[in-house]
N, C-alpha and C positions, 0 to 999 in steps of 0.2 A: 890631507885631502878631505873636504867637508862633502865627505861620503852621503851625509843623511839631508841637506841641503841638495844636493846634486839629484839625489831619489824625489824629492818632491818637484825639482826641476823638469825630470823625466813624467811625474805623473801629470803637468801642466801641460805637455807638449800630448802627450796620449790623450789628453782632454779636450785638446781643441783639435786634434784630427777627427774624433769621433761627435763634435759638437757639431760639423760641418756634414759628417757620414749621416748622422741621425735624422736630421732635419726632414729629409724625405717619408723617411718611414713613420716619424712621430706625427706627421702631417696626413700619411697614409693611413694609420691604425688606430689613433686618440694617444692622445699622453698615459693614460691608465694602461691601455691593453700594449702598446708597447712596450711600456717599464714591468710587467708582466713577466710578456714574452723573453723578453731578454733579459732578467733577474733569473728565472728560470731555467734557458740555455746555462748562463753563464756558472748559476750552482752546480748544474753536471759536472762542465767542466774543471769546476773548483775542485767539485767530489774525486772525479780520477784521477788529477793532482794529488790532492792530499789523500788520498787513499791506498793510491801506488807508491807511496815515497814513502807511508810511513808517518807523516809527519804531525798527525792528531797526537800522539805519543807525549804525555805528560801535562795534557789540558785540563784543566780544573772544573767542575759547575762555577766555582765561581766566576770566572774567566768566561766560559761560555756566559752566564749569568748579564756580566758584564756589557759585553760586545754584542748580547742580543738586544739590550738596550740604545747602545750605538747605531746599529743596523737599522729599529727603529725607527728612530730620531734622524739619523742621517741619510739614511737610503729610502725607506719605504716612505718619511714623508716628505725630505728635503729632494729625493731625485723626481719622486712624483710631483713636485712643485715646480719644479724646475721645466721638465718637458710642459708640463700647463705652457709657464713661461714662453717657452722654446715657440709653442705650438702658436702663440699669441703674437711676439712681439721678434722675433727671429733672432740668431745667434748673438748678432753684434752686439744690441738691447739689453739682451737678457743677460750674456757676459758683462757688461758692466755694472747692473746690479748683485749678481751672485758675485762677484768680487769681492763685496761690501764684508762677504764670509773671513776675511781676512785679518780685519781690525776687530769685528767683533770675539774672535777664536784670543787675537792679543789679549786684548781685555779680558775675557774669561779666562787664559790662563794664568796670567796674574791675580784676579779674584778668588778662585778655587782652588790652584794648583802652586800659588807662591810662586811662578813663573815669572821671572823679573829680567829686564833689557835695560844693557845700560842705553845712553843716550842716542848711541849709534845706532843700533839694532832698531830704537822706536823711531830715528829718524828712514830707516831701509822700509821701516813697515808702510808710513806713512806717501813716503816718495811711491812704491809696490801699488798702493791702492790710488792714489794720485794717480801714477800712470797711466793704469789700467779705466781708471774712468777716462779720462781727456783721450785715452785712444779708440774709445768706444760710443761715449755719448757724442764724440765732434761731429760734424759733417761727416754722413758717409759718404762724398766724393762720387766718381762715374758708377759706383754700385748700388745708388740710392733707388733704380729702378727694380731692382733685381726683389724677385721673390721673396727673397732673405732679409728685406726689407722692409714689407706689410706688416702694418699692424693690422691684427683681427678683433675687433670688440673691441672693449674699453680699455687704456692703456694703464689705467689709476690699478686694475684688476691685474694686470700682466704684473705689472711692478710690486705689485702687493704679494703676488705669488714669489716673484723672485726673491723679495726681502724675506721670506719667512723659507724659503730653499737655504738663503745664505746663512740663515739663524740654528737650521736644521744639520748643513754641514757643519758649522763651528761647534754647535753642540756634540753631534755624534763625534767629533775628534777631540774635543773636550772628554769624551766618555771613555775613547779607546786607548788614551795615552796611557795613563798608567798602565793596563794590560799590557800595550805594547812595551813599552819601558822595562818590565819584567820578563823579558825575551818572547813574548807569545810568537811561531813560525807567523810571518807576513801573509802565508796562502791560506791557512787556518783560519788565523782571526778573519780574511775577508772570505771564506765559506761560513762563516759562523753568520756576518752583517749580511751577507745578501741570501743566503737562504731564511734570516728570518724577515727580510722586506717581500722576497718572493710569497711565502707561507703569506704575509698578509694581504698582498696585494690579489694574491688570489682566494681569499675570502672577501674583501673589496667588489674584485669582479660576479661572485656569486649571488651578489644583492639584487635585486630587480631595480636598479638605475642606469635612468637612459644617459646619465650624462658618461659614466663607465661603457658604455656597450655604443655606444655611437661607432662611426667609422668605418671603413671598408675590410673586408675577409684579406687575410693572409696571403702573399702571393711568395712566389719561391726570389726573386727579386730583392723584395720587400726582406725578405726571414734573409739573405746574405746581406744585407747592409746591416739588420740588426745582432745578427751573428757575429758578425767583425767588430760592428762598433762595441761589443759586451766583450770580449775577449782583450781589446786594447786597451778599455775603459774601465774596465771593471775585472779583469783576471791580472793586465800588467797594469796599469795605470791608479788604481788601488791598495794592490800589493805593495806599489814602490812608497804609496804615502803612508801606509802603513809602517813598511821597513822605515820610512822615515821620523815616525813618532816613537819609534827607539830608543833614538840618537837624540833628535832634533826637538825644541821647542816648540810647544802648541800653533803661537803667533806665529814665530818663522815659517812652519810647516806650512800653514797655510796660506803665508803670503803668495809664497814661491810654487804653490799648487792652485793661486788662484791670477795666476799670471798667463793663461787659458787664452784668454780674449786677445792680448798681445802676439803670442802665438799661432794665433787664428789667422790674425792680417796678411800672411803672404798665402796661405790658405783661399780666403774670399779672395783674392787678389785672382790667383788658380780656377776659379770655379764662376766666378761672377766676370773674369774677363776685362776687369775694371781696376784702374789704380786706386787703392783709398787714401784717401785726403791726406795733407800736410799733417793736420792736427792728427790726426790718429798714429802716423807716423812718431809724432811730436811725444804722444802721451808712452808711445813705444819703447824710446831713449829715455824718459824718464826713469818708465820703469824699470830699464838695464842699470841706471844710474842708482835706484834702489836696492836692486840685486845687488850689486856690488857692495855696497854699504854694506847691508846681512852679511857677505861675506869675509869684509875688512874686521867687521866687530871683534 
């Protein structure tokens, strides 16, 4: 059973429920005071987890060391990059650019890590990101009106964010894998990554900049959308790519966790009312066509 395959599978599906959940609130609160707020809820939640269980029990500085550098890099700049994204060009958009985190994660882990595919695995990774573009850049079909759909500002700026989100995730799981690899608990190391993106972002927010402090006051609404979406996204949806870089290869991990946008599709499909396009459809099967391949390897 490719137990650690299946966990980043789970944490792609957690990612595009909550890519759809967020959208409102990130559009409510700014991309900074949201990833905030809900870095913040969710360390609680991390804390009485690992606190109640037990499970800090035989963590290293170094290890923390480590994974506060991932957290960094992955969360505090690649998530905050991401909602910019989100807030600009809307889920579809931006899901197919943070994809891109995929091939780049291959690549680095063969450069850094000696991480090596044979030919199958690099043709699954390939086909994985294939897919997920041509499901996301095609036509988006009767939901092209929908909200979800606006671009706000300039689109060169949206995409420029998202590429350096997907650089920011490949890195940060470039950085966590060996920890993880060395058994670090999955709930641990990600109290470790989002409490230290929390701690920065909230020094971030105490700056006097209007581009941070923009946006409307908290509403009880607002704080249960970003509630949920931090506990699927970021408590289970994390946790499982973690438990996945265990097991699992850098590249692989993050094909299969960045399969988001494909998962999204019946999602928008739910919420916008509207069937999306053949081609998105199209780039859908592809990317099942890649998973499978990952899996046959």
């Amino acid at each position: 059973m490719p137990i650690y395959e299946l966990a980043a599978i789970g944490s792609a599906i957690c990612w595009a429920v909550t890519g759809l959940m967020a959208m409102p609130a990130v559009s409510h609160l700014g991309a900074y005071r949201f990833n905030m707020y809900r870095q913040g809820f969710v360390t609680l939640v991390l804390a009485l987890i690992v606190g109640l269980g037990g499970l800090w029990h035989g963590t290293t500085p170094a290890q923390v060391a480590q994974l506060f550098a991932s957290g960094l890099v992955g969360i505090f700049l690649g998530d905050t990059l991401l909602f910019a994204a989100l807030d600009r060009m809307g889920p579809r958009r931006t899901g197919a650019v943070f994809a891109l985190n995929a091939p780049m994660a291959a690549v680095l882990g063969q450069v850094f890590l000696g991480e090596t595919l044979l030919p199958l695995g690099w043709a699954g990774v390939g086909l994985c990101s294939l897919g997920v573009g041509v499901a996301v850049m095609g036509r988006p079909g009767r939901s092209g009106t929908h909200a979800f759909e606006r671009v706000q500002g300039a689109l060169w700026i949206a995409v420029g964010a998202g590429l350096l989100a997907a650089l920011g995730q490949a890195v940060g799981s470039l950085i966590a894998r060996p920890v993880m690899e060395g058994g670090m608990d999955p709930f641990t190391g990600s109290l470790i990554r989002v409490a230290t993106a929390f701690a920065c972002l909230a020094a971030l927010m105490a700056l006097p900049l209007d581009q941070v402090r923009k946006k409307n006051p908290m509403t009880w609404p607002v704080f249960l959308l970003l509630a949920t979406s931090g506990i699927v996204a970021m408590v289970v949806g994390m946790s499982l790519m973690l438990f996945a870089l265990q097991g699992g290869k850098v590249g692989i991990v993050s094909t299969l966790s960045a399969l988001s946008p494909v998962f999204i599709l019946p999602g928008l499909w739910v919420v916008t009312r509207a069937r999306p396009s053949l081609t998105s459809w199209l780039g859908a099967l592809i990317a099942v066509v890649g998973m499978a391949l990952i899996f046959l390897r």
